[in-house]
BANU-233411 format. One record per residue (C-alpha): residue in one letter; chain; z, x, y; residue number from 1. Coordinates in steps of 0.1 Angstrom, whole numbers. Example, Ala and Ser with C-alpha at 12.3 -4.5 7.8 and 13.67 -1.06 7.14 Angstrom:
# residues 2
[atom "A","A",[78,123,-45],1]
[atom "S","A",[71,137,-11],2]
***
This chain:
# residues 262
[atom "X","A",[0,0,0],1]
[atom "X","A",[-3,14,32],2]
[atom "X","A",[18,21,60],3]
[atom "X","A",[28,-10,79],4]
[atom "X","A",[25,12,112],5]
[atom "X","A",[-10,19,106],6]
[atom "X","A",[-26,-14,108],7]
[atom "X","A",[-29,-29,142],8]
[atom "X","A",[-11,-54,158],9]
[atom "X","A",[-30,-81,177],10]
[atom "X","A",[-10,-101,206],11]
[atom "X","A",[-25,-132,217],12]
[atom "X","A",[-11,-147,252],13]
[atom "X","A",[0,-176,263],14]
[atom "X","A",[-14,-203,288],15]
[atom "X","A",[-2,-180,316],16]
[atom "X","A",[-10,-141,317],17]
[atom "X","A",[-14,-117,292],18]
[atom "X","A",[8,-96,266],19]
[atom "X","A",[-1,-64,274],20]
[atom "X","A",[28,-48,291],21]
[atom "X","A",[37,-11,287],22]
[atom "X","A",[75,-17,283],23]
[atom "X","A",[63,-43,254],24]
[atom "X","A",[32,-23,237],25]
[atom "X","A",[46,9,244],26]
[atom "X","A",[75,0,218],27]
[atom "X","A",[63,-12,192],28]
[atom "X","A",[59,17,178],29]
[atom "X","A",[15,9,161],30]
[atom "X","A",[-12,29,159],31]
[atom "X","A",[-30,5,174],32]
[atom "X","A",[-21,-28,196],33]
[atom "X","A",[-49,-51,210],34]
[atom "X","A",[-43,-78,235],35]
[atom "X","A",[-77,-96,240],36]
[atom "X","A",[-83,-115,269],37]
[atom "X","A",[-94,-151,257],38]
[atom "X","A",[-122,-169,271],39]
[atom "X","A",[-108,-176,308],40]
[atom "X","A",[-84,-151,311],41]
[atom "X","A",[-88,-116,330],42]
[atom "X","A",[-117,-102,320],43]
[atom "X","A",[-131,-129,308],44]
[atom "X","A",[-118,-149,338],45]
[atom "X","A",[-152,-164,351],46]
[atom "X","A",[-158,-186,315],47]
[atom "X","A",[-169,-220,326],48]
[atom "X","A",[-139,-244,319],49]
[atom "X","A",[-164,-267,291],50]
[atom "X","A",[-163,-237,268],51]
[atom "X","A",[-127,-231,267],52]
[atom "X","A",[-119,-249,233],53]
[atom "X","A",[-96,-237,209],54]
[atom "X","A",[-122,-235,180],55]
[atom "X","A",[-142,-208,209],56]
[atom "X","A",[-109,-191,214],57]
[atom "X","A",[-105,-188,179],58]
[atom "X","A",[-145,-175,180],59]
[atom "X","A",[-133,-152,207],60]
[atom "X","A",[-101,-138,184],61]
[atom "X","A",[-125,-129,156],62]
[atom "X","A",[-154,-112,177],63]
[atom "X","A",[-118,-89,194],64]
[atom "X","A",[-107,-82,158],65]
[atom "X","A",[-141,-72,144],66]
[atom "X","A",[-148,-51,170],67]
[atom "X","A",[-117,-31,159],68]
[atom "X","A",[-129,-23,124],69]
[atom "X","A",[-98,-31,110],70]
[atom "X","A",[-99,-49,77],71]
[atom "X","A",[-63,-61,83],72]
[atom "X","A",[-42,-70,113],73]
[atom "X","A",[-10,-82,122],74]
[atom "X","A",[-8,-113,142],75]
[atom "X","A",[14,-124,169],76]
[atom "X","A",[8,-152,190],77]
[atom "X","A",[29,-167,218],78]
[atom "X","A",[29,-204,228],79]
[atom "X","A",[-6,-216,229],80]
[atom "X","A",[-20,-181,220],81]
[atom "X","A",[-7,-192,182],82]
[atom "X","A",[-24,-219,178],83]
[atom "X","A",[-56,-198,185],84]
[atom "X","A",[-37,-172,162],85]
[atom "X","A",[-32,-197,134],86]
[atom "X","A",[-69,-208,134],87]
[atom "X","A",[-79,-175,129],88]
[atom "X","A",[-53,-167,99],89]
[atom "X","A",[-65,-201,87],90]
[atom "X","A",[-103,-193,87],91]
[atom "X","A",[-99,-152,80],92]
[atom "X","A",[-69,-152,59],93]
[atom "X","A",[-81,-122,37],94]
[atom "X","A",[-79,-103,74],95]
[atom "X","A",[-48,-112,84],96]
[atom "X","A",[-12,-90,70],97]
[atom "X","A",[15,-109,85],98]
[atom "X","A",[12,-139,115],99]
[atom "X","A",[40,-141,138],100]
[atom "X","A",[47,-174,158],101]
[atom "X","A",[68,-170,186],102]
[atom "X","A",[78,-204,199],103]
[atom "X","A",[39,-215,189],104]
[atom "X","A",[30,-252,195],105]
[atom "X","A",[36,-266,161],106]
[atom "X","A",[33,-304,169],107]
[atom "X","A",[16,-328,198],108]
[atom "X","A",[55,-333,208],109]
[atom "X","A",[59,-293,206],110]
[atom "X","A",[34,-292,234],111]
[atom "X","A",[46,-313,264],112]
[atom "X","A",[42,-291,293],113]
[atom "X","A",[10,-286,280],114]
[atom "X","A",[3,-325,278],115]
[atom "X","A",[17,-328,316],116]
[atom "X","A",[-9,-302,328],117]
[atom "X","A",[-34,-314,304],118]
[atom "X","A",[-32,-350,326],119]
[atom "X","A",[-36,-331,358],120]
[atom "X","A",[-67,-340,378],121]
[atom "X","A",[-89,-306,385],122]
[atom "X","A",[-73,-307,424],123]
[atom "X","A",[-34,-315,407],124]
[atom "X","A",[-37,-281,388],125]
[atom "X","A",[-49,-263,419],126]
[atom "X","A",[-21,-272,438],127]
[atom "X","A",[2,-262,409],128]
[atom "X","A",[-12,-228,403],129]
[atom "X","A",[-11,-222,440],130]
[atom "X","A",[24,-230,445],131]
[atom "X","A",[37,-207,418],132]
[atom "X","A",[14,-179,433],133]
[atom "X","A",[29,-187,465],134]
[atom "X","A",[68,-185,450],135]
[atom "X","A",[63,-163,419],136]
[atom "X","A",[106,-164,418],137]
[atom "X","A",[107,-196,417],138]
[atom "X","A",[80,-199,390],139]
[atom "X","A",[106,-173,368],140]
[atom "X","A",[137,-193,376],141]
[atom "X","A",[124,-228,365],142]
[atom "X","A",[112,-207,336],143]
[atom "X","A",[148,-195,329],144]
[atom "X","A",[143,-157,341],145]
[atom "X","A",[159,-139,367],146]
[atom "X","A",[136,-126,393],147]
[atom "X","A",[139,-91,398],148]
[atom "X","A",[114,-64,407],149]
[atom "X","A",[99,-57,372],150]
[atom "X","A",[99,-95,366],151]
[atom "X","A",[84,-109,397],152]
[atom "X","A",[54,-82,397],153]
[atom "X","A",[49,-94,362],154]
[atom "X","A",[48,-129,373],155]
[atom "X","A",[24,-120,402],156]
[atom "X","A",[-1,-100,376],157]
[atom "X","A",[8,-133,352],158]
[atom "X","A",[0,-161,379],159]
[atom "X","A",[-31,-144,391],160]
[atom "X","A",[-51,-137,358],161]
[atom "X","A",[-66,-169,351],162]
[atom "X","A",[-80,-192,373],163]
[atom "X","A",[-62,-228,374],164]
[atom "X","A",[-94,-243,359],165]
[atom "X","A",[-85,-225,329],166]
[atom "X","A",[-49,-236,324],167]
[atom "X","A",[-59,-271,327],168]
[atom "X","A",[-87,-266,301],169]
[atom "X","A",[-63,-248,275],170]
[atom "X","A",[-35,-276,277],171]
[atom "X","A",[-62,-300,274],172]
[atom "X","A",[-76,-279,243],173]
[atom "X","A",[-42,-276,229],174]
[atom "X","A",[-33,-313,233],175]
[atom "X","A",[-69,-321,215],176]
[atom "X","A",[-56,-297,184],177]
[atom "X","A",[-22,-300,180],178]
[atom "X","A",[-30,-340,180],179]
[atom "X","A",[-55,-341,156],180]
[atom "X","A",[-42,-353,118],181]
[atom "X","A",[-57,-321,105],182]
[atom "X","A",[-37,-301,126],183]
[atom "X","A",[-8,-299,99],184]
[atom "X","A",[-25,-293,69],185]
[atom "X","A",[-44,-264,87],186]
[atom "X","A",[-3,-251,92],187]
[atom "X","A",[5,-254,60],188]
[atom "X","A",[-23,-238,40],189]
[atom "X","A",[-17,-203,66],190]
[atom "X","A",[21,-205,55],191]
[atom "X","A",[10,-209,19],192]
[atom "X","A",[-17,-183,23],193]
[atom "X","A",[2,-157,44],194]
[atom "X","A",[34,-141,54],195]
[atom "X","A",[45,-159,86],196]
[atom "X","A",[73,-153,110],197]
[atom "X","A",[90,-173,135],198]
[atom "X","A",[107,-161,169],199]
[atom "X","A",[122,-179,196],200]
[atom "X","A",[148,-170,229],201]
[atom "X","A",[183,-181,218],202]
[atom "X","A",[181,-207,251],203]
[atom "X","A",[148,-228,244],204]
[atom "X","A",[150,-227,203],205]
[atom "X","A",[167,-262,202],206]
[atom "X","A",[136,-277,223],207]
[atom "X","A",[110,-259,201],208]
[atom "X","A",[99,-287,179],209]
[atom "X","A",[97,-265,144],210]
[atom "X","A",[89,-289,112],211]
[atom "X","A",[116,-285,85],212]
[atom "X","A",[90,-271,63],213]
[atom "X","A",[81,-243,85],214]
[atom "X","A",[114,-233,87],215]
[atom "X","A",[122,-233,51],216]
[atom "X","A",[85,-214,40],217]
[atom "X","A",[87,-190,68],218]
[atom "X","A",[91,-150,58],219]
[atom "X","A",[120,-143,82],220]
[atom "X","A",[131,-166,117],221]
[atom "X","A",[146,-148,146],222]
[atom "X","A",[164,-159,173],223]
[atom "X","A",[164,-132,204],224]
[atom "X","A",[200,-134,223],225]
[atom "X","A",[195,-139,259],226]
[atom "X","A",[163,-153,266],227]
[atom "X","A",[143,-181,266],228]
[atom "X","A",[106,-191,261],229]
[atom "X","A",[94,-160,286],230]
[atom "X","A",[115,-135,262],231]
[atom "X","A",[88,-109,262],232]
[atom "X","A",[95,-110,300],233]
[atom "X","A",[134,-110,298],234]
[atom "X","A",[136,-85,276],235]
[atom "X","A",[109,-66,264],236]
[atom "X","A",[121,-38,244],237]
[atom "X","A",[142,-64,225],238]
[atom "X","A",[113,-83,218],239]
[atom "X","A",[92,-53,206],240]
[atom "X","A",[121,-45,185],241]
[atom "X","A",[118,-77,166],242]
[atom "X","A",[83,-76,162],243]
[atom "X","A",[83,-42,149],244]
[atom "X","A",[109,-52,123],245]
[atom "X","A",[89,-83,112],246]
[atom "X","A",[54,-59,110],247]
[atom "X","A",[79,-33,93],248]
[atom "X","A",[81,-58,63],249]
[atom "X","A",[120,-64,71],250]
[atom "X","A",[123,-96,52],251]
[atom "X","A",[155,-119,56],252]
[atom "X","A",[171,-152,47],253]
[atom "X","A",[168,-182,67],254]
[atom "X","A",[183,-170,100],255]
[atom "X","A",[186,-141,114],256]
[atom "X","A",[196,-128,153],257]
[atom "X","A",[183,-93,164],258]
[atom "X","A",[209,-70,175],259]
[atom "X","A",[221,-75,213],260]
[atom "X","A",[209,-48,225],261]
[atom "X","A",[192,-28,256],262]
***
């Protein structure tokens, strides 16, 4: 078998921003660590809001990973980014070593916020996105995090990489997945399939809607002390920690909490 360490890591982001901060990809400790830009999102910022579907961000995923000339990888998605993630395991599962939810929208009901901007009429989300980029600290607090100086230029890299066109098309993508009666199946057959792993911040687990099922097929789930649903933000060399132990193999019971450290 070969060395966990040697086969890449792929993080897939969230609605908001990306996941490729130094204090996060600079622990974890991989060969390799790719954090593709999906299809309205920095690079790729410019996509026309029609194309941004989940089955094209999936698409998207695949084209990032074959470019890589890996034959296997190790997902981790966050929010959102997992159900892109878990499309992927679900189509490629022969490609895919260990998938790693972290708080990942599991139901309709998982993904409310999503639903709210989802509803949002193209001059609604505008408005939204603007006021956050106008008070990035008070985008972090009613997202649980202290603003501080590392934080609050993450949130103003964060706010600014995606146009609002493209948050309103990915809730509206997610809220057209996650509600479709397929949607659970699809889950199941990537747990069956592969090794999957479930994160979440100590303060939002209790709202992350996680099926009973999940919980009980899952490879290892970790609660990280002291943050919420941002908790790569909060604490990012935690964070890395964890996902270096899960990608490491480290295989526990039903619960487990990462140490309280750094």
């Amino acid at each position: 078998m070969p060395d966990a360490a040697l086969i890449p890591a792929v993080l897939v982001h969230g609605l908001i921003g990306a996941l490729d901060d130094r204090d996060l990809v600079g622990q974890l400790g991989l060969r390799r660590v790719l954090s593709p830009d999906l299809l309205g999102y920095g690079q790729r910022a410019s996509e026309p809001p029609e194309r941004i579907q989940m089955d094209a961000q999936a698409d998207q995923l695949a084209r990032e990973i074959e470019a890589m000339d890996a034959e296997r990888v190790h997902l981790v998605g966050h929010s959102v980014g997992s159900v892109v993630a878990a499309l992927f395991a679900d189509r490629h599962p022969e490609r895919v070593a260990s998938f790693t939810s972290v708080e990942g929208n599991f139901t309709l009901r998982d993904a409310f916020w999503s639903a709210r901007v989802a509803r949002m009429t193209t001059g609604e989300a505008d408005e939204m996105i603007g006021e956050y980029r106008a008070d990035p600290a008070g985008w972090l607090r009613g997202s649980g995090v202290d603003p501080d100086e590392r934080t609050l230029g993450l949130a103003r890299r964060w706010l600014a990489y995606q146009p609002p066109s493209t948050v309103r098309a990915m809730a509206r993508a997610v809220v057209d997945t996650t509600g479709r009666s397929t949607w659970e199946p699809l889950l199941r057959g990537v747990f069956d399939r592969t090794i999957v792993h479930l994160v979440a911040g100590d303060r939002s687990r209790d709202g992350w809607d996680v099926p009973a099922w999940a919980v009980q097929a899952a490879g290892r789930v970790t609660v990280i002390p002291s943050t919420g649903h941002l908790m790569m933000a909060e604490r990012p060399q935690v964070f890395a920690q964890t996902i270096s132990m899960l990608i490491a193999g480290d295989r526990g019971g039903d619960m487990a909490r990462t140490p309280d450290a750094g």
